[in-house]
DOBA-531271 format. One record per residue (C-alpha): residue in one letter; x, y, z. Coordinates in nm, 2 decimals, always signed. Example, Ala and Ser with C-alpha at 12.3 -4.5 7.8 and 13.67 -1.06 7.14 Angstrom:
2
<res a, px +1.23, py -0.45, pz +0.78>;
<res s, px +1.37, py -0.11, pz +0.71>;
END
This chain:
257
<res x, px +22.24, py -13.11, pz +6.45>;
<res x, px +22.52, py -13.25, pz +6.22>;
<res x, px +22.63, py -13.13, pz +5.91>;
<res x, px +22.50, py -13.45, pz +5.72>;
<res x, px +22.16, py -13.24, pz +5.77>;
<res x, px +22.00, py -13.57, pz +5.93>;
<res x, px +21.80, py -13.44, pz +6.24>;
<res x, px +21.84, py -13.71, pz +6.55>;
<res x, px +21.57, py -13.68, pz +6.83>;
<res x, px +21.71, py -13.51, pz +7.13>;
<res x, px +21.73, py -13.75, pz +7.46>;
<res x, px +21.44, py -13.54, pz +7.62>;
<res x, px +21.19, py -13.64, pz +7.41>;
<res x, px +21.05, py -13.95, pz +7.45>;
<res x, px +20.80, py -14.16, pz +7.18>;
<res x, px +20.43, py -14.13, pz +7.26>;
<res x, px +20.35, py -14.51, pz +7.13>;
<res x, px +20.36, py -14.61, pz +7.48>;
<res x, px +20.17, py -14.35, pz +7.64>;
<res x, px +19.89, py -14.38, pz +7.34>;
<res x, px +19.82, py -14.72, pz +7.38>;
<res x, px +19.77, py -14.69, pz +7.77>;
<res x, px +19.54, py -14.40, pz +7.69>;
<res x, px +19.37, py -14.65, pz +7.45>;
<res x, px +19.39, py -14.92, pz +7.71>;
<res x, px +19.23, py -14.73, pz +7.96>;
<res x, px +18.95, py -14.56, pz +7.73>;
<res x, px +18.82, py -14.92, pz +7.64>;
<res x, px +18.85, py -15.05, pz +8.02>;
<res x, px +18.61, py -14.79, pz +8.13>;
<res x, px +18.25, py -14.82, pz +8.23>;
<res x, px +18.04, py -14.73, pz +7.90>;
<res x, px +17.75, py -14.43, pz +7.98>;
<res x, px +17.40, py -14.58, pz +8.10>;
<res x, px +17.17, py -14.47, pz +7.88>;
<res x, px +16.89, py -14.28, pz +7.89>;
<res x, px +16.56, py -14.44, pz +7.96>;
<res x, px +16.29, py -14.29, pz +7.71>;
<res x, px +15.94, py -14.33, pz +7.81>;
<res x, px +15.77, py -14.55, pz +7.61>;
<res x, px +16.01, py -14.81, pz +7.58>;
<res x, px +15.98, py -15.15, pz +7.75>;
<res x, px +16.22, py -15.00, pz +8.02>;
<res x, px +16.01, py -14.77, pz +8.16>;
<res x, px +15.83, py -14.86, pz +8.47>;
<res x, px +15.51, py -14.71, pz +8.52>;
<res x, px +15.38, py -14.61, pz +8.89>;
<res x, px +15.09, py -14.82, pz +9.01>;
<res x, px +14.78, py -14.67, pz +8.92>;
<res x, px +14.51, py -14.62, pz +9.24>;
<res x, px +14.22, py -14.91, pz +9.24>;
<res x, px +13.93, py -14.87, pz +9.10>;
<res x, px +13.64, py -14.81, pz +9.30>;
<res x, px +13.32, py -14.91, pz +9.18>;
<res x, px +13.04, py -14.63, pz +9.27>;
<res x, px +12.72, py -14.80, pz +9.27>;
<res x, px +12.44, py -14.59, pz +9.24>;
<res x, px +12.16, py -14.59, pz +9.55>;
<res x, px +11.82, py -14.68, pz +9.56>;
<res x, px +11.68, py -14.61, pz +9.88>;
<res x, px +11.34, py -14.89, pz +9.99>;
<res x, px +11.16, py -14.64, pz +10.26>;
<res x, px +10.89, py -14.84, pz +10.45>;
<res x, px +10.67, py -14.86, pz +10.73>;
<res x, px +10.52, py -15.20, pz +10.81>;
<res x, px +10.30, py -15.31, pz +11.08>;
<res x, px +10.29, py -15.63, pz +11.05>;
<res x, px +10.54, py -15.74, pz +10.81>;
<res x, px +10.33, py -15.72, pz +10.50>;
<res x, px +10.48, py -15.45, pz +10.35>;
<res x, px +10.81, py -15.51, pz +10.50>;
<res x, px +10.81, py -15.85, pz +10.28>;
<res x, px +10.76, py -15.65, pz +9.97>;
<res x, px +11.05, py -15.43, pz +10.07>;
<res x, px +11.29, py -15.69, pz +10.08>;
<res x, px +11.16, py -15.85, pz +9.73>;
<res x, px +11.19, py -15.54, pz +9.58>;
<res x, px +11.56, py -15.50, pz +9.70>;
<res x, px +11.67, py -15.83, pz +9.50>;
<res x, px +11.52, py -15.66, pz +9.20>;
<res x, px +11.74, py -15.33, pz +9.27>;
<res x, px +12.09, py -15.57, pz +9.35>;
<res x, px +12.00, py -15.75, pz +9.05>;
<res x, px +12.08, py -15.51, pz +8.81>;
<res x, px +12.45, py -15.38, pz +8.77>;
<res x, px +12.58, py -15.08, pz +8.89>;
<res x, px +12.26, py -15.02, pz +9.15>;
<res x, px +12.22, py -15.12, pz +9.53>;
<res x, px +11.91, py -15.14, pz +9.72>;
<res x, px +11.88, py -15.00, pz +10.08>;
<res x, px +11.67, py -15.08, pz +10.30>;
<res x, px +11.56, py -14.87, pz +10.59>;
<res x, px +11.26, py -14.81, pz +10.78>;
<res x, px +11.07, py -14.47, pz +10.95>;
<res x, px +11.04, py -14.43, pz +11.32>;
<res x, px +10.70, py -14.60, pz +11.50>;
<res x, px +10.51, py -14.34, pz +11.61>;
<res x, px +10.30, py -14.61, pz +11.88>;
<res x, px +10.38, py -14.72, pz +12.21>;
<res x, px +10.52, py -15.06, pz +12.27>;
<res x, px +10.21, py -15.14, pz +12.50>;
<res x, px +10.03, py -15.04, pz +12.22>;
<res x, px +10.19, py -15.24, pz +11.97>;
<res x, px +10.20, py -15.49, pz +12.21>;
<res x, px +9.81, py -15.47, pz +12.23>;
<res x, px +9.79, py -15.49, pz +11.85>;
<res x, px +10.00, py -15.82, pz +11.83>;
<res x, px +10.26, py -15.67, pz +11.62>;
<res x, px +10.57, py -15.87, pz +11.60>;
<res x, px +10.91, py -15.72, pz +11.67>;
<res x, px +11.10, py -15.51, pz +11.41>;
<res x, px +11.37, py -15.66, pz +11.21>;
<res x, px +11.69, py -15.49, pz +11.43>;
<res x, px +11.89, py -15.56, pz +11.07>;
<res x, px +11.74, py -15.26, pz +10.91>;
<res x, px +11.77, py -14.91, pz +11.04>;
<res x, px +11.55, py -14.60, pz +11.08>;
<res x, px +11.60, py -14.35, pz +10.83>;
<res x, px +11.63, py -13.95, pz +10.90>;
<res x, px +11.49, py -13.71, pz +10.66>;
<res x, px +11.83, py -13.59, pz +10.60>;
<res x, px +11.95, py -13.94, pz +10.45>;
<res x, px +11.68, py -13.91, pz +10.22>;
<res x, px +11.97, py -13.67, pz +9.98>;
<res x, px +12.17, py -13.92, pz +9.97>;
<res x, px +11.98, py -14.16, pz +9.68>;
<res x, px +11.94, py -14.17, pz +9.34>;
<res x, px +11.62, py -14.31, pz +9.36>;
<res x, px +11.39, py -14.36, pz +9.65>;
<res x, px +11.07, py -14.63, pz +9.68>;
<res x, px +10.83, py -14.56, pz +9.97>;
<res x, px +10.61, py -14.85, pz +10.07>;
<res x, px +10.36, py -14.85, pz +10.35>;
<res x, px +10.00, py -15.00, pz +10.48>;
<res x, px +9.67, py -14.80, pz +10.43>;
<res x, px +9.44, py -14.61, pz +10.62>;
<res x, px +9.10, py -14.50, pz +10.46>;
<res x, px +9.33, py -14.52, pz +10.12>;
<res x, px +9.56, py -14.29, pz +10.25>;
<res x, px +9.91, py -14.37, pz +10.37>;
<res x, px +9.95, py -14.44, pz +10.74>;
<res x, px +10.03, py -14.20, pz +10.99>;
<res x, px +10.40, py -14.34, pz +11.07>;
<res x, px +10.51, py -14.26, pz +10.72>;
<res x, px +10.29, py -13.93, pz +10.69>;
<res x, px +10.49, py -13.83, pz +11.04>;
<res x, px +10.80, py -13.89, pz +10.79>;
<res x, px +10.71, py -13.71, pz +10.56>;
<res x, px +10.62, py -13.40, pz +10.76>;
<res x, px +10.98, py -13.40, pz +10.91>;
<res x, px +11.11, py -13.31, pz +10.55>;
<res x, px +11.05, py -12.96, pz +10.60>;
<res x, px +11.39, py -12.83, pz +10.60>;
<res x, px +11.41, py -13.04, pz +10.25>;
<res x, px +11.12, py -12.94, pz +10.07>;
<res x, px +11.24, py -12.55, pz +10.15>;
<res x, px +11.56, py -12.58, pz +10.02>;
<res x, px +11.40, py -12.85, pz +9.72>;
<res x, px +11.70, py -13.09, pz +9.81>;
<res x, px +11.48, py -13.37, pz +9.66>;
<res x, px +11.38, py -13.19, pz +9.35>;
<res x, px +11.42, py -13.45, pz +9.06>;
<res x, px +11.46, py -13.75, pz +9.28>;
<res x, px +11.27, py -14.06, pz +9.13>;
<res x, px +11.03, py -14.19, pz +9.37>;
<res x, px +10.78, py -14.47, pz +9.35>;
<res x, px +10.53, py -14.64, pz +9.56>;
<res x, px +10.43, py -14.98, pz +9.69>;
<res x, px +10.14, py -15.07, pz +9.95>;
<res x, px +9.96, py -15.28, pz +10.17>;
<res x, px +9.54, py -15.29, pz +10.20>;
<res x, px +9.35, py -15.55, pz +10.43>;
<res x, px +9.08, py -15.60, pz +10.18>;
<res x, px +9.02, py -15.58, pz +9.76>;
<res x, px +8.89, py -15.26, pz +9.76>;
<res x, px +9.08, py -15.06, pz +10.01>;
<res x, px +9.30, py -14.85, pz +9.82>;
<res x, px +9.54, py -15.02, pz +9.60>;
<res x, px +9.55, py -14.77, pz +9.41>;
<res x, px +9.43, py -14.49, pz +9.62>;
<res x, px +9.67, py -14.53, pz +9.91>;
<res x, px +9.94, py -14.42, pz +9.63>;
<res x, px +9.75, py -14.17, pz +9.40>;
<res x, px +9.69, py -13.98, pz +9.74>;
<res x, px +10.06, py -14.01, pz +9.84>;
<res x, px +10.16, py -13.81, pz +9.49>;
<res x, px +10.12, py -13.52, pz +9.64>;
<res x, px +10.41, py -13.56, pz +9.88>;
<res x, px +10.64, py -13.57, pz +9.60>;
<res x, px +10.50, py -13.30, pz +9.39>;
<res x, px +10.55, py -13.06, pz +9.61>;
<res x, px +10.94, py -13.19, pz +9.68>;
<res x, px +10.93, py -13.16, pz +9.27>;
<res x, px +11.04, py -13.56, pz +9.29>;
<res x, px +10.95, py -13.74, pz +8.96>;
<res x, px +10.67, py -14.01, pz +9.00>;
<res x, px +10.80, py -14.31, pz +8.87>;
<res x, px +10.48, py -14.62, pz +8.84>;
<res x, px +10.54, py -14.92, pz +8.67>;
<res x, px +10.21, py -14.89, pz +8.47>;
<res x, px +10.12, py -15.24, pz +8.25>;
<res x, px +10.57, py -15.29, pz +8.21>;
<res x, px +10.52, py -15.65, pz +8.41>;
<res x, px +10.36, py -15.81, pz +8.09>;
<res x, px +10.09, py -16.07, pz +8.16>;
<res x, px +10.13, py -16.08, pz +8.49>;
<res x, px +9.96, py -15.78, pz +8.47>;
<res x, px +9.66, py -15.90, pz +8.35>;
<res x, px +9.56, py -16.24, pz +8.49>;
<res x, px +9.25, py -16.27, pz +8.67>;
<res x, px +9.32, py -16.63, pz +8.81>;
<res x, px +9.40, py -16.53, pz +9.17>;
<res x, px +9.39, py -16.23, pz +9.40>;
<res x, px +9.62, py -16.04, pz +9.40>;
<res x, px +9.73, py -15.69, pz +9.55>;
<res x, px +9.94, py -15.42, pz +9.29>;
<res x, px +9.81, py -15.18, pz +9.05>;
<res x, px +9.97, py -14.94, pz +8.76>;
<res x, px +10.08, py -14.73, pz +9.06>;
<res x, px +10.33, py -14.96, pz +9.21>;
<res x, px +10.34, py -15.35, pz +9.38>;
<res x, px +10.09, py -15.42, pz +9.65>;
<res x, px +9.95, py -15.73, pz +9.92>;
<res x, px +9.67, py -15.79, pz +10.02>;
<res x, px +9.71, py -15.82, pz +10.42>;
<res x, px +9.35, py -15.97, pz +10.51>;
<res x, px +9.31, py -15.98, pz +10.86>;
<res x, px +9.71, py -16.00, pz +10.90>;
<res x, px +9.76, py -16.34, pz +10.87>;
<res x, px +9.74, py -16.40, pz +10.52>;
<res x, px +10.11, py -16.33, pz +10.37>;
<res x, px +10.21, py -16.22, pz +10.06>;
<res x, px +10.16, py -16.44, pz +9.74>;
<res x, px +10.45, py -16.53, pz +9.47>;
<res x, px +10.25, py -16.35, pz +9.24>;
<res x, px +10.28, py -16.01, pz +9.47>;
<res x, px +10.60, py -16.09, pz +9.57>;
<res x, px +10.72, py -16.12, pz +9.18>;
<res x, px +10.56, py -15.78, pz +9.12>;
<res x, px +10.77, py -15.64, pz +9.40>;
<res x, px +11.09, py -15.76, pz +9.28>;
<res x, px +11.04, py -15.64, pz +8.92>;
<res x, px +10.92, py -15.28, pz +9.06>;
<res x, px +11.27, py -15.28, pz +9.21>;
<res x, px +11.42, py -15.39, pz +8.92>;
<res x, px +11.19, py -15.14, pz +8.69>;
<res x, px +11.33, py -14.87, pz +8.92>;
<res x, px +11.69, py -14.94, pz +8.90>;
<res x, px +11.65, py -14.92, pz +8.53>;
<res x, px +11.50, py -14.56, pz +8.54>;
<res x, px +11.77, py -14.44, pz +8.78>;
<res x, px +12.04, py -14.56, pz +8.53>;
<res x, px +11.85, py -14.41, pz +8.29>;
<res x, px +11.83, py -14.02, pz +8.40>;
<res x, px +12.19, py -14.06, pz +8.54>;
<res x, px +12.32, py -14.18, pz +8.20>;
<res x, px +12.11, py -13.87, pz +8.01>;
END
């Protein structure tokens, strides 16, 4: 330091102009933060859901049929059931309890290999359940009444307890038990504590008309069989499909309550 008392920078130090702008330099050169993604924004990517299943509910169409009478019905009354949305029809049919000579000896056709035979433990399995079968002495016949009598297990445990059921028949002649062969059949499914479920006058006119014969009561859809050759008319068939449909609606119904 001189005299003058001006102060001169000593050699060691150096100016930090140089070292500041290569700071600056290197500050601007690198990579800027990634920023954090906030749900909600459009960034986001949310993980594919699972699909959607669609659970349709099950109505179970329980028949035995001799002759294919009652088997026709079945099958109507199944478009009625698919028709409506959200409900399936399912057709299945109870074990023979007849020989094949016998049947054989009876000219009854072959069964329909499409549709299987049901187990009284299936029965759980439905929301809804119609039984159709042919009369005898305006009582159901002896097939389904075999079913029936393998529920045991069910009725003591009251697995079917609520169940809608309903009914649909066959008779050979006008005053063999349209309405008999099902008003007899209520007591299977009182004891079960199942809910009886007939269509009573729902159909409308059809209801009513005394133009033609035709099989079906307030208790449920019926044919008139006749000696076995006469087949179901559209009439009978058109109750069917409505009972199906009636049914479906029911179901929904008491599962929507």
């Amino acid at each position: 330091m001189g005299k003058g008392g001006g102060c001169f920078p000593s050699k060691k130090q150096q100016p930090t102009v140089a070292s500041d702008q290569a700071i600056t330099t290197a500050e601007r050169s690198a990579p800027l933060p990634t920023e954090e993604k906030i749900e909600g924004s459009e960034e986001v990517v949310e993980p594919a859901g699972l699909p959607v299943v669609e659970t349709k509910l099950k109505i179970f169409i329980v028949f035995y049929s001799m002759y294919g009478h009652v088997e026709s019905l079945a099958k109507q009354m199944k478009k009625g059931v698919d028709g409506t949305d959200g409900v399936e029809g399912v057709l299945y049919r109870v074990a023979e309890t007849l020989s094949s000579d016998v049947l054989e000896k009876m000219y009854a056709p072959p069964k329909d290999p499409s549709i299987p035979e049901i187990s009284a433990a299936e029965l759980v399995e439905a929301d809804g359940i119609l039984f159709g079968f042919p009369t005898r002495y305006g009582c159901m016949a002896a097939q389904m009444k075999a079913f029936f009598d393998s529920t045991g297990q069910l009725w003591r445990e009251q697995k079917l307890a609520g169940k809608p059921a309903g009914f649909f028949v066959s008779t050979g002649t006008q005053g063999g038990g349209q309405e008999t062969t099902a008003w007899t059949a209520i007591t299977q499914l009182t004891h079960h504590g199942m809910l009886f479920v007939p269509i009573g006058y729902t159909f409308g006119a059809g209801m009513f008309k005394m133009d033609e014969i035709r099989g079906g009561s307030p208790y449920g859809a019926g044919v008139f069989a006749g000696d076995g050759t006469r087949q179901p008319s559209e009439a009978e068939l058109s109750l069917a499909e409505y009972q199906g449909k009636y049914m479906a609606s029911i179901v929904k119904k008491l599962v929507d309550t």
